[in-house]
C-alpha positions in Angstrom: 94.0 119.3 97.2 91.2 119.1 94.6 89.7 115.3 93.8 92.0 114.7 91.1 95.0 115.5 93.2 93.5 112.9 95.9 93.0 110.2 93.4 96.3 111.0 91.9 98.1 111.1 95.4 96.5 108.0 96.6 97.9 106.1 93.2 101.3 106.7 93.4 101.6 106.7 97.2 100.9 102.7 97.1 103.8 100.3 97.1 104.0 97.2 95.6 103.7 93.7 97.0 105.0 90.0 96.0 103.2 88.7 92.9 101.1 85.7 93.6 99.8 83.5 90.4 97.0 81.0 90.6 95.5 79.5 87.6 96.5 82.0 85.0 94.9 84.8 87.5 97.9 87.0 89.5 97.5 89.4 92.3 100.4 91.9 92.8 99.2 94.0 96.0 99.2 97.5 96.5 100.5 98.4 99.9 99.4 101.0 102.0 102.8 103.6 103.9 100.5 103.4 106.9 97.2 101.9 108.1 94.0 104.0 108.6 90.5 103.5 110.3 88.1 102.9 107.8 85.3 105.0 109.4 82.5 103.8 107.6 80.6 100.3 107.6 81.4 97.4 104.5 77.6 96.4 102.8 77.7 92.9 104.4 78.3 94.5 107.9 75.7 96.5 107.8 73.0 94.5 106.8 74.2 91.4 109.1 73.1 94.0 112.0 70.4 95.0 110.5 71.3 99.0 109.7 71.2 99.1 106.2 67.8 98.1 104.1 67.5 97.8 100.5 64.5 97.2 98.6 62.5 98.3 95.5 62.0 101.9 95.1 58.0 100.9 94.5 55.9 98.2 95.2 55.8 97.9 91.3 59.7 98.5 91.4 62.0 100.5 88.9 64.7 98.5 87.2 67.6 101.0 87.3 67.1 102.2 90.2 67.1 100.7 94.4 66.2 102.3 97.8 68.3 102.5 100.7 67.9 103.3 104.2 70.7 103.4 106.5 69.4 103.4 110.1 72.9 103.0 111.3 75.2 105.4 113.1 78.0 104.8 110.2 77.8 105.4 106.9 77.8 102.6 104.6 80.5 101.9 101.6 79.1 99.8 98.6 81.2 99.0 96.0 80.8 99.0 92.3 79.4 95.9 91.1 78.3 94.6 94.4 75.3 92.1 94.1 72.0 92.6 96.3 69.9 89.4 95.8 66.2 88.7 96.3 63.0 91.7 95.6 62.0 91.3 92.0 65.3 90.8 90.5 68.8 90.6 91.2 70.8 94.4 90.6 74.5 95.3 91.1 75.2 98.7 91.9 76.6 101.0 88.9 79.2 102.5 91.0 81.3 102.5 94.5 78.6 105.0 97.0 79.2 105.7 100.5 75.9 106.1 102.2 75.8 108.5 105.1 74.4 107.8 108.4 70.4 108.1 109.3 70.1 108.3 104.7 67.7 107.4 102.6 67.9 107.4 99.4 67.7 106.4 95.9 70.8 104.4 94.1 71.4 103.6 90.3 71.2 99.6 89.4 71.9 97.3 86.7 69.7 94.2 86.4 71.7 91.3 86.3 69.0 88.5 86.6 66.9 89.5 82.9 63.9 86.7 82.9 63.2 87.3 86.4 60.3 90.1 87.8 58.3 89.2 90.7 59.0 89.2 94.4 61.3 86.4 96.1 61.5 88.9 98.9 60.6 92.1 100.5 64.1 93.6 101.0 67.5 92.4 99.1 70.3 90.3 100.8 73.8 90.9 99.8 75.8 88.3 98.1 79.4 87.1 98.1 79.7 88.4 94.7 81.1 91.3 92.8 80.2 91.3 89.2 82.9 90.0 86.8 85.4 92.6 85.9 84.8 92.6 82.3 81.1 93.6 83.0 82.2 96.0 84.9 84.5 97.6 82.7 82.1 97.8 80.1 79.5 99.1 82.7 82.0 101.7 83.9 82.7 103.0 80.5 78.8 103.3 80.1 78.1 105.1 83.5 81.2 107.2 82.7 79.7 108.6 79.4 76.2 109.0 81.3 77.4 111.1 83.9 78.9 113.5 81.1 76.1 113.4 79.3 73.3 114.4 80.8 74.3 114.0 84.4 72.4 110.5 85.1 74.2 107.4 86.5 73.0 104.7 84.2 74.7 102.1 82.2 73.5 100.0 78.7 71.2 97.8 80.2 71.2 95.8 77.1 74.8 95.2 77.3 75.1 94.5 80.8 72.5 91.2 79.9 74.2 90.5 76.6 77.8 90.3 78.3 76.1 88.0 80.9 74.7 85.5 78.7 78.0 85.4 76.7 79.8 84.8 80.0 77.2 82.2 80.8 77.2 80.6 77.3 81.0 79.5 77.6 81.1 78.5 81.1 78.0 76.2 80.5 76.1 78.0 83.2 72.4 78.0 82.2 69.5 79.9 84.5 65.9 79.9 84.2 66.0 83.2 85.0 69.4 84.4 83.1 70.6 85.3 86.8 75.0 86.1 86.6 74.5 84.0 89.8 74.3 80.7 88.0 78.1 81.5 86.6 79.3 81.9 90.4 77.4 78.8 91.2 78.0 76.9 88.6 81.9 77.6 89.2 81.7 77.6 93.0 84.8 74.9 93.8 87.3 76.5 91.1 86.5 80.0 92.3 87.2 79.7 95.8 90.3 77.8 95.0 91.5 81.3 93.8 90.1 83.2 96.9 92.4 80.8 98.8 95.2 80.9 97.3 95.4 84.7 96.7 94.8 85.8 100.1 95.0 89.5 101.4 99.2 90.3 103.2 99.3 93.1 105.9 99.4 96.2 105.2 97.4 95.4 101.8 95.3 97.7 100.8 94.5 96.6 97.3 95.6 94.8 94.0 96.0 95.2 90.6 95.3 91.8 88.8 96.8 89.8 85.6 94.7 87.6 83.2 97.4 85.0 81.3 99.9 87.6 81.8 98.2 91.2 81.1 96.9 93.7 83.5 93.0 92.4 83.7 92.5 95.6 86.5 93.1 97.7 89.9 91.3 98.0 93.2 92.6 100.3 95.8 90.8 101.3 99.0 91.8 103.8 102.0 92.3 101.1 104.2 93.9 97.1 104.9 90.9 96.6 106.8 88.3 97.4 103.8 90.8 95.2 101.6 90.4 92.4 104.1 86.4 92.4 104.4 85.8 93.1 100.3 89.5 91.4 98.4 87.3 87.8 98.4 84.5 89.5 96.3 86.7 91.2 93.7 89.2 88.3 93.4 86.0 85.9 92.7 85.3 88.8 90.0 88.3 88.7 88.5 88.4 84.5 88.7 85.5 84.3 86.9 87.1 85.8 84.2 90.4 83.6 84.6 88.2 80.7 83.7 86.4 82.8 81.1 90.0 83.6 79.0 91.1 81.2 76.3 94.7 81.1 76.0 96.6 83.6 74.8 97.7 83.0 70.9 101.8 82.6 72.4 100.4 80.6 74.7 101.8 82.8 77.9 99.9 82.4 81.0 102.7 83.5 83.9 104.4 87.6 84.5 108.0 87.3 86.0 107.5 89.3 89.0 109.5 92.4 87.5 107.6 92.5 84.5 104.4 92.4 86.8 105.7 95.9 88.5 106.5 97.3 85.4 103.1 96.6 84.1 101.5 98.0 87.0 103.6 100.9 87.0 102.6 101.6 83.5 99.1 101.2 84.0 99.1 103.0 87.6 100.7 106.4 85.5 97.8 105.7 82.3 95.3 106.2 85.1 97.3 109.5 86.6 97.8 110.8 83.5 94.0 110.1 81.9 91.7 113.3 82.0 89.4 113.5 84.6 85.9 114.6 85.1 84.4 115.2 88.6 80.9 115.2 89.5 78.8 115.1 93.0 78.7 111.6 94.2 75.2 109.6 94.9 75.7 110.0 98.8 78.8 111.2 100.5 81.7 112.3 98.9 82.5 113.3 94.9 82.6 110.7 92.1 85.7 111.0 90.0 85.8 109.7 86.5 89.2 109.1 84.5 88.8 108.3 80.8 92.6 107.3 79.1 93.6 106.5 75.6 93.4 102.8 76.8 92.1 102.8 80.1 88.9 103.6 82.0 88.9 104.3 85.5 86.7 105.8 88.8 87.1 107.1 92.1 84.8 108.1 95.2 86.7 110.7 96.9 84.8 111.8 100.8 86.9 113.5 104.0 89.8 114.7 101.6 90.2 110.6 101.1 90.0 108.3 97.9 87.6 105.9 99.5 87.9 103.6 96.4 90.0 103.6 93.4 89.2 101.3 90.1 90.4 101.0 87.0 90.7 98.8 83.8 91.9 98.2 80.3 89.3 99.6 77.8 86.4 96.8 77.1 88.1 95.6 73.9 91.3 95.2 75.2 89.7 93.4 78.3 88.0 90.4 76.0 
């Protein structure tokens, strides 16, 4: 099978799961037929034991851009909008990489701390964050058109800071530095109410998640065991925007569990059905970019697998 046949397969091979609501934030899960190894190391793993190192590219640094050095004897999956704290500003990465063992290399970054560009470390940390799903939709979009273009990896730097200091300015979040962590922070209790009370069920191997109602985005990995070491991240992601949304005009805020799977169906079959580009990945594998009438969506496809699937509603259907 080609990529697009991998990503596709991978889609509509997923069951779904029993809708849990929390807040005005829902989680239907996407169930795996059958478990499989994951084969590679999570971020946080790696850098607990000390086999994956991430600093500036220079001692002067490069904003859109981070080395990485995996010493390890596994490769190393990062996901799309995972946070790496500390060096001269905070990044999140601009798309899902899987870093092969005994690599280094260079990765594309957006800065997500703006008034902030001196050292607080040598090497970055990872955090417990994934940035918000409407930042990364817009980012997506962004590094979607880049790769087309000209072949680069880069998002709108300017809108990635402008969408954070929105977020910011409506959840009362202030930062000397304009750091997205202060929203997190700021928001810690609420947030990890919804971690808790949308845990990961066996055989889970992703989600797609509702905002008052609507289809806010998908995750899908390869395994349940990825699912259960990153879901926390992307449901905090995905919370922060839960608190973010005003109402909706009819006031909904609940999806009867059958009009949740029909949703999801729908949106699952946009993603199928949206033209796809293909292009070889920043590491292992080959990046796979779907671009819909409504919806945006990527893929990292390595070892005839869809590592990691994600998708949303176009940016101005999102906010």
């Amino acid at each position: 099978m080609n990529t697009t046949q991998i990503v596709s397969t991978a889609l509509q091979h997923v069951a779904f799961g029993p809708l849990s609501e929390y807040n005005g934030l829902g989680m239907l899960p996407l169930m795996a037929p059958e478990d499989r190894p994951a084969g590679y190391s999570t971020l946080d793993e790696a850098m607990a034991q000390h086999r994956l190192t991430v600093t500036e590219v220079t001692a002067d640094g490069h904003v859109p851009e981070l080395k990485v050095e995996n010493s390890g004897e596994t490769p190393v999956l990062i996901v799309d909008g995972e946070e790496l704290v500390g060096a001269k500003q905070n990044r999140v990465v601009n798309l899902t990489l899987l870093i092969p063992a005994h690599k280094t290399m260079v990765i594309p970054v957006s800065c997500v701390e703006s008034g902030r560009w001196h050292h607080t470390s040598r090497a970055f940390s990872s955090s417990s964050r994934v940035h918000f799903a409407e930042g990364r939709s817009a980012k997506m979009q962004n590094v979607t058109a880049s790769l087309r273009r000209d072949n680069s990896r880069r998002s709108n730097q300017g809108e990635v800071w402008d969408i954070i200091a929105g977020k910011a300015s409506r959840l009362e979040a202030s930062s000397a530095t304009s750091a997205m962590s202060s929203i997190y922070e700021a928001h810690e209790e609420p947030i990890d109410d919804f971690v808790e009370a949308l845990p990961p069920v066996d055989r889970q191997v992703g989600a797609v998640y509702f905002i008052q109602g609507r289809v806010a985005g998908l995750e899908l990995f390869d395994s349940a065991a990825t699912w259960r070491k990153i879901s926390s991240k992307l449901t905090r992601s995905y919370a922060v925007d839960a608190i973010d949304r005003r109402p909706l005009p009819d006031g909904g805020a609940s999806t009867p569990r059958a009009d949740a799977q029909s949703a999801a169906q729908a949106f699952r079959d946009a993603l199928v059905s949206s033209p796809s580009s293909s292009f070889p990945a920043t590491g292992a594998g080959e990046d796979v970019r779907l671009t819909g009438l409504h919806v945006v969506g990527a893929a990292l496809v390595a070892d005839e697998r869809a590592v990691h699937i994600s998708g949303f509603p176009m940016t101005d259907e999102v906010r």
